[in-house]
C-alpha positions in Angstrom: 0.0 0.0 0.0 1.4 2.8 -1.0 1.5 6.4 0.7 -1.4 8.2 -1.0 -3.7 5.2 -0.7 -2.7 5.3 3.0 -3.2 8.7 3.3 -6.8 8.5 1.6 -7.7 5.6 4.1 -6.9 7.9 7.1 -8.9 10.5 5.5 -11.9 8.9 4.4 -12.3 6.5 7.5 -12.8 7.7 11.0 -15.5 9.3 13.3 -18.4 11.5 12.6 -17.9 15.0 12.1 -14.1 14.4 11.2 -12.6 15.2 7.7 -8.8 14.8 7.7 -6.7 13.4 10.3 -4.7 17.2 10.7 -4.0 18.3 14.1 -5.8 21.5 15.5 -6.3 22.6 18.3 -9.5 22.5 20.1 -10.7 26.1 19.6 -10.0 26.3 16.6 -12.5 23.8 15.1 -15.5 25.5 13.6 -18.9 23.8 14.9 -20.4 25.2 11.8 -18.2 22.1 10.3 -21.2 19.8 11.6 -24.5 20.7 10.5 -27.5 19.4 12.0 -30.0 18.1 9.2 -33.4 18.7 11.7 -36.5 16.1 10.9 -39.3 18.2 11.0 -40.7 16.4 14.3 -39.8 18.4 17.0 -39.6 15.7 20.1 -37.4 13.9 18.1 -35.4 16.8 17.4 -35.4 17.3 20.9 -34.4 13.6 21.7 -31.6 13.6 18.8 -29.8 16.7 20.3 -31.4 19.2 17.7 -31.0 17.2 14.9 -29.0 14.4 12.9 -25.7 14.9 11.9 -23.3 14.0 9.4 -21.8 10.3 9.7 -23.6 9.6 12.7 -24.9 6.3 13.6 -28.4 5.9 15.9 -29.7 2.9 17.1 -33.6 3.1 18.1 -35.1 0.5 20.1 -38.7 -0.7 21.2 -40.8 -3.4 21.7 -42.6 -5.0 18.7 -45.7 -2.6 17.8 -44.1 0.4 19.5 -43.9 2.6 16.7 -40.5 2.2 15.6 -41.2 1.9 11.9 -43.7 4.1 11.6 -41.6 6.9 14.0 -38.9 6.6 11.3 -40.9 6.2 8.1 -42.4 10.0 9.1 -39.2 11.3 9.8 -38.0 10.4 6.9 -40.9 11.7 4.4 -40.2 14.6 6.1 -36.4 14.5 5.6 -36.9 13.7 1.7 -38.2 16.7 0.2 -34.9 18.2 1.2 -32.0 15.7 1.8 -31.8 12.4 -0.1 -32.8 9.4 2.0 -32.8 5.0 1.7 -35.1 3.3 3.6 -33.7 -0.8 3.6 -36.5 -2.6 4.8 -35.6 -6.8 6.0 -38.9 -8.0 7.4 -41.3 -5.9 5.5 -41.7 -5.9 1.8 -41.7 -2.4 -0.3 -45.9 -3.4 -0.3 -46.1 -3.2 2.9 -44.5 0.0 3.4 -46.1 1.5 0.4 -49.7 0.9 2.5 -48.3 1.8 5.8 -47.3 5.1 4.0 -51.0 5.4 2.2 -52.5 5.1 5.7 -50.5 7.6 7.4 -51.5 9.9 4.6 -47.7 10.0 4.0 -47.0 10.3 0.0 -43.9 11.0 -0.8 -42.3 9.9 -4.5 -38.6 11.4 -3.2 -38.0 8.3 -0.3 -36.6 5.5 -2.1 -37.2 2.1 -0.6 -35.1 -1.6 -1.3 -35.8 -4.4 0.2 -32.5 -6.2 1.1 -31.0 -8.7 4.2 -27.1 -8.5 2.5 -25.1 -6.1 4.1 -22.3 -6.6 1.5 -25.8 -5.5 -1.2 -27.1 -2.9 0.5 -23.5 -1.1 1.5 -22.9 -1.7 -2.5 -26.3 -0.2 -3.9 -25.7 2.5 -0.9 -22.6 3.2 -3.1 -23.8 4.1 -6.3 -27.3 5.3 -4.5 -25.3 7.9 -2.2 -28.5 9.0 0.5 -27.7 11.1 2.5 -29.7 9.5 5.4 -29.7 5.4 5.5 -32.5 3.7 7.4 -32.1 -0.4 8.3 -34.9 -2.1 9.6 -33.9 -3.8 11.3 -30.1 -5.1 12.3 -31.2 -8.2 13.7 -32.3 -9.4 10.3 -29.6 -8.4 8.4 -26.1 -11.1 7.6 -22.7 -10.9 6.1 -22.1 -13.7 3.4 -18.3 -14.4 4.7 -20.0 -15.6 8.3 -21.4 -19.0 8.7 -24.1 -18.2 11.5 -27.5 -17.8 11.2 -29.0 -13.7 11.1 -29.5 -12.4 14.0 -26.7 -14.2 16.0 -24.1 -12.3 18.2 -21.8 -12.8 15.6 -23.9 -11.9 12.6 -25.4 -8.5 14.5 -21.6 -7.4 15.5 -20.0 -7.6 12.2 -23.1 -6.5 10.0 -23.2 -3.0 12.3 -19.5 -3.1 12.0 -19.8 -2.5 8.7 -22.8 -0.5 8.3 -20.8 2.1 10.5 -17.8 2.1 8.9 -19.5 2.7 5.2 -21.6 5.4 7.5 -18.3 7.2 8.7 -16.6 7.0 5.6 -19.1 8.4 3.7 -20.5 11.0 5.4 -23.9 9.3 5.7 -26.8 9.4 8.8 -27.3 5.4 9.3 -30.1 4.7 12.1 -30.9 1.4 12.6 -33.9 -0.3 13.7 -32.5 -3.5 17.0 -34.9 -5.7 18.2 -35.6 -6.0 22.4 -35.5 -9.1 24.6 -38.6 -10.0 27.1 -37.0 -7.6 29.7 -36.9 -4.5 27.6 -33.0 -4.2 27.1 -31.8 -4.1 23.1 -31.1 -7.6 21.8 -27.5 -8.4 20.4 -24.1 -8.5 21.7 -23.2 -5.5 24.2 -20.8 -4.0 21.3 -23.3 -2.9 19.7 -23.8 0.6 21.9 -20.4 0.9 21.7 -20.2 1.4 18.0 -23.1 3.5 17.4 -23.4 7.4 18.4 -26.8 7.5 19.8 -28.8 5.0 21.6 -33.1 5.6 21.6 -35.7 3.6 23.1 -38.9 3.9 21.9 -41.6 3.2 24.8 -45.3 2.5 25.1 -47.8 1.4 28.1 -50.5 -1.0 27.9 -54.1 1.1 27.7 -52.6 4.3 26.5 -51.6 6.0 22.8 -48.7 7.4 24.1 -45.0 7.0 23.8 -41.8 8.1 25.2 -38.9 8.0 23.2 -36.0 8.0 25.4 -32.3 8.9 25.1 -30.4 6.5 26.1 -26.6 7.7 24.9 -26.0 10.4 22.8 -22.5 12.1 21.7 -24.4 15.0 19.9 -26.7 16.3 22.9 -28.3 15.2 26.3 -28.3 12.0 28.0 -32.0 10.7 28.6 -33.5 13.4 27.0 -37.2 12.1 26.4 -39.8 12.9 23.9 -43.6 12.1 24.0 -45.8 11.3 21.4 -49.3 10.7 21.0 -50.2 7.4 18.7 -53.1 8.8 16.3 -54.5 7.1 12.8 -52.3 10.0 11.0 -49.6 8.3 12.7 -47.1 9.8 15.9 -47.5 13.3 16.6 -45.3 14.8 19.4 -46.7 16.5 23.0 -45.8 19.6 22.5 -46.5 20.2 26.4 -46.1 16.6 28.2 -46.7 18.2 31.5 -50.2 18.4 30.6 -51.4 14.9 29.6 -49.6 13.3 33.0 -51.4 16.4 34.9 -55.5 14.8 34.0 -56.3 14.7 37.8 -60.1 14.1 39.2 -61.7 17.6 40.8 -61.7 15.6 44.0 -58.0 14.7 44.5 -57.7 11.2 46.9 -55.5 10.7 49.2 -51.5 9.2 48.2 -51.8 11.8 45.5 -48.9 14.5 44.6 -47.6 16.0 42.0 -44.1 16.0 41.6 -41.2 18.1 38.9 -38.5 15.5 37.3 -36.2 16.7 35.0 -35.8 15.0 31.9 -32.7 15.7 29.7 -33.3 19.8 29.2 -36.4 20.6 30.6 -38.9 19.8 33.7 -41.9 17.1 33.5 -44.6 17.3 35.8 -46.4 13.8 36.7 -48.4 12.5 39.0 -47.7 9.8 41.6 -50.1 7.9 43.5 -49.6 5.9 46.9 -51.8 2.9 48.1 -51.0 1.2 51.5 -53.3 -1.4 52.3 -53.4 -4.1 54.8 -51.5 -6.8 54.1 -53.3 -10.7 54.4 -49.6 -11.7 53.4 -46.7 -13.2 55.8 -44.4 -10.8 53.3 -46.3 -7.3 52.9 -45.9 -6.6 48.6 -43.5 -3.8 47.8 -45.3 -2.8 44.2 -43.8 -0.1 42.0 -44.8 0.7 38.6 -42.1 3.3 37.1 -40.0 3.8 39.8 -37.2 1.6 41.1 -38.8 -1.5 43.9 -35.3 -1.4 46.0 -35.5 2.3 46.4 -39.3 2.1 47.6 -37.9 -0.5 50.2 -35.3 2.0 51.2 -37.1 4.7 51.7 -40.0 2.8 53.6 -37.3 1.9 56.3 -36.3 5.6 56.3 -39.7 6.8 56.9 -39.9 4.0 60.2 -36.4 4.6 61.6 -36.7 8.8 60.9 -40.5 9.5 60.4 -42.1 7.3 63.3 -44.2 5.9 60.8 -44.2 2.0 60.7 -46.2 0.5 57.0 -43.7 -2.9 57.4 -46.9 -5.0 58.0 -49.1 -3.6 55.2 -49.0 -4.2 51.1 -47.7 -0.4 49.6 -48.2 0.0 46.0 -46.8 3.2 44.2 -47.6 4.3 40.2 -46.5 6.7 37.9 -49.8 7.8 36.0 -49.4 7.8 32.6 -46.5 5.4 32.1 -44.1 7.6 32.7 -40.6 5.8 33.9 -38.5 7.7 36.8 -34.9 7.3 37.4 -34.0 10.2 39.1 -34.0 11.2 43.1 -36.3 13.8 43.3 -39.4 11.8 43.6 -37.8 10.5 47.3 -39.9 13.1 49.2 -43.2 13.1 47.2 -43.0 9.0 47.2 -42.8 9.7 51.5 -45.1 11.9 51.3 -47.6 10.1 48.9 -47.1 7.0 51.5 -48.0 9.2 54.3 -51.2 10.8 52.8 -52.5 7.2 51.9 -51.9 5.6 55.5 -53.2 8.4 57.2 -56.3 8.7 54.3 -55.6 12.1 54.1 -55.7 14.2 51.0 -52.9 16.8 49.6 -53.4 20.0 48.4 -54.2 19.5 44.7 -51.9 22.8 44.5 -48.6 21.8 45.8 -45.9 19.9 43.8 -43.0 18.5 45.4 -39.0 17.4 44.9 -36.4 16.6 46.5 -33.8 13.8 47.6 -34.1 11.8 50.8 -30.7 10.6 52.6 -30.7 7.6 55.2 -30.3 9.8 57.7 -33.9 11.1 57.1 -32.6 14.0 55.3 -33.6 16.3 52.5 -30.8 16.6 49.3 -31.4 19.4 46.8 -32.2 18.4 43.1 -30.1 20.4 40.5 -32.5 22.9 38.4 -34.9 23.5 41.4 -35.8 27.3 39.9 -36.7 25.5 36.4 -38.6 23.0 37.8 -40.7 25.5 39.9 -41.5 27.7 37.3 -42.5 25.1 35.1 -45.3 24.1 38.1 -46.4 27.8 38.6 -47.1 27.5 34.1 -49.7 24.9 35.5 -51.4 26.7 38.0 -49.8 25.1 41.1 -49.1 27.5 44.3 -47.7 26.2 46.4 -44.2 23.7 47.0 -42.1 21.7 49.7 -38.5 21.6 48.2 -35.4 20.9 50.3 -33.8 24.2 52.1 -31.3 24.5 49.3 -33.4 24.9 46.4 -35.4 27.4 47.9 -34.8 30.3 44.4 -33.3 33.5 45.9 -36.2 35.8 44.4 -39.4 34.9 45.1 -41.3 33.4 42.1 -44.4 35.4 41.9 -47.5 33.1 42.7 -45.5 30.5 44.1 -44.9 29.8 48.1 -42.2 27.9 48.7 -41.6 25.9 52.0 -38.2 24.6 52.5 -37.6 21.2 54.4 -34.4 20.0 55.9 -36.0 16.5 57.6 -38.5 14.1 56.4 -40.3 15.3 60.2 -40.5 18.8 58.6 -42.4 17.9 55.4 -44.9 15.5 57.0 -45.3 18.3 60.0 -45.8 20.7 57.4 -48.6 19.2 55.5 -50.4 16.8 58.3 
């Protein structure tokens, strides 16, 4: 191999973005040098980081009937009329597609679509073809002709991605594909596989409800799990453009273990609901029941409430829910899940204008939250006026329509409401 050819392999092969392998320093490279190509749907925009960019490889997840499909098949009608775009369909023939496209009112005669399980076939009619945005649908059914194994195997799944995302770097093009999910709701294939790609997003739906959360789940181009909602209607996904609204569809009589509580979700603050049951338990083991929120933290925090709060539920079944579906990993909903307990075993009712955040140590203590100012101006948009937060988030101006009491103890913010 001679020195030009080598020179032209560095160049042409290497990571998103990147163009030559010169040395520069850091502020000296232009950000303008990375254009975001934006998809017309702004929660996915949102998820994505503001947009997709050049040589970048995504990797969206869900489980079967989630959306994923027909998420992307919008997205890329959209994309079309202005950027040329592939869409390589494995399980699905063009037909198929074609209808799904019909239904969705969704005509568009710029989106080319091939039909195509050969990697080493789609990367060569890719090639000639040059889209500027590839779609793959999905990588589980795709297979290299130089392996042995069936499609779908570790091996098979590795080495097809490998080279989807090498053909994606070198050529400048936006490849997002389509991975299956195992019975537990993690991406199926070898681990590898969100190592090589750019952005990881997981597509998620409820039983009994027409909306989805599309989550991010890694992302080199934007925020870490940024989420996005959508509503599920016959004209196919159509983003929430304000999700603190749909989780906010409370009775006029609120019951007792309700509260409202501020998360933060990537960028901005999402107000949901969460609802408390303690019941007696007929049981020898009392059920620990969560639906959205992590079971060993609800089990923690239950023991801080005994050994801190004087309040004993170890011989009674506690059930917690997020209304709506929504999934919660951070702290913050520690003091309105105590306080939601609380309200149900007492069978008292909260004020259906508070909203409440903050951390809860094992010492019966309350942590701040970062973005406590952003979170309660987001409640006082929604008519709430009132707020326990911990003593360190208290804002330093008053927030006009907003009183704000601050807690330091767990005692504190049950003496303060009962």
């Amino acid at each position: 191999m001679g020195i030009s050819e080598s020179k032209r392999l560095a160049t042409s092969i290497g990571f998103a973005g990147a163009s030559d392998n010169e040395i520069r320093s850091l502020s000296a490279i232009d950000l303008h040098e990375i254009p975001r190509i934006v998809t017309g749907m702004s929660e996915l925009d949102l998820v994505l980081g503001g947009g997709l960019v050049s040589g970048s490889c995504i990797l969206v997840g869900g489980e079967p009937g989630a959306g994923k499909s027909t998420l992307l098949l919008q997205a890329l009608c959209k994309i079309s009329k202005a950027q040329s775009a592939l869409y390589v369909t494995g399980e699905e023939s063009p037909q198929q597609i074609a209808m799904r496209a019909d239904r969705l009112g969704l005509r568009n005669e710029r989106l080319q679509i091939m039909a195509e399980t050969s990697v080493e076939q789609l990367c060569f009619v890719a090639e000639k073809q040059n889209p500027k945005i590839l779609v793959v649908d999905s990588i589980q059914v795709m297979h290299l002709d130089e392996i042995s194994s069936a499609p779908g195997s570790v091996s098979q799944v590795r080495e097809s991605a490998a080279m989807l995302v090498r053909f994606a770097k070198k050529t400048g093009t936006v490849l997002i594909l389509v991975g299956h999910v195992t019975k537990d709701g993690s991406l199926a294939g070898p681990k590898v596989l969100e190592h090589m790609i750019d952005c990881s997003l997981m597509l998620e739906s409820s039983t009994g409800t027409h909306f989805r959360t599309l989550r991010g789940q890694k992302n080199r181009f934007g925020a870490v799990n940024e989420l996005g909602i959508f509503a599920m209607t016959s004209k196919g996904l159509i983003g929430v453009a304000n999700p603190s609204a749909i989780f906010l569809q409370r009775d006029n009589e609120v019951s007792s273990g309700s509260v409202v509580m501020s998360v933060w979700e990537g960028t901005r603050p999402l107000l949901v609901e969460l609802q408390s049951l303690v019941d007696d338990s007929h049981l020898a083991n009392p059920r620990r029941v969560t639906v959205g929120l992590d079971q060993n933290r609800l089990s923690m925090l239950l023991a801080v409430l005994h050994r801190h709060g004087g309040i004993m539920v170890g011989d009674k079944d506690v059930f917690v829910n997020i209304v709506g579906g929504v999934k919660v990993f951070e702290t913050s909903a520690d003091l309105p899940l105590i306080l939601s307990v609380v309200s149900s075993f007492r069978n008292k009712s909260l004020p259906d204008d508070l909203v409440v955040f903050g951390e809860v140590g094992l010492s019966g203590e309350i942590r701040p939250v970062t973005n406590g100012q952003e979170r309660l101006r987001e409640a006082v948009k929604h008519g709430f006026r009132r707020a326990i937060v911990p003593s360190k988030n208290v804002p330093k101006s008053p927030i006009l329509g907003m009183q704000v009491t601050p807690v330091q103890r767990i005692t504190q913010a049950i003496e303060a409401l009962f």
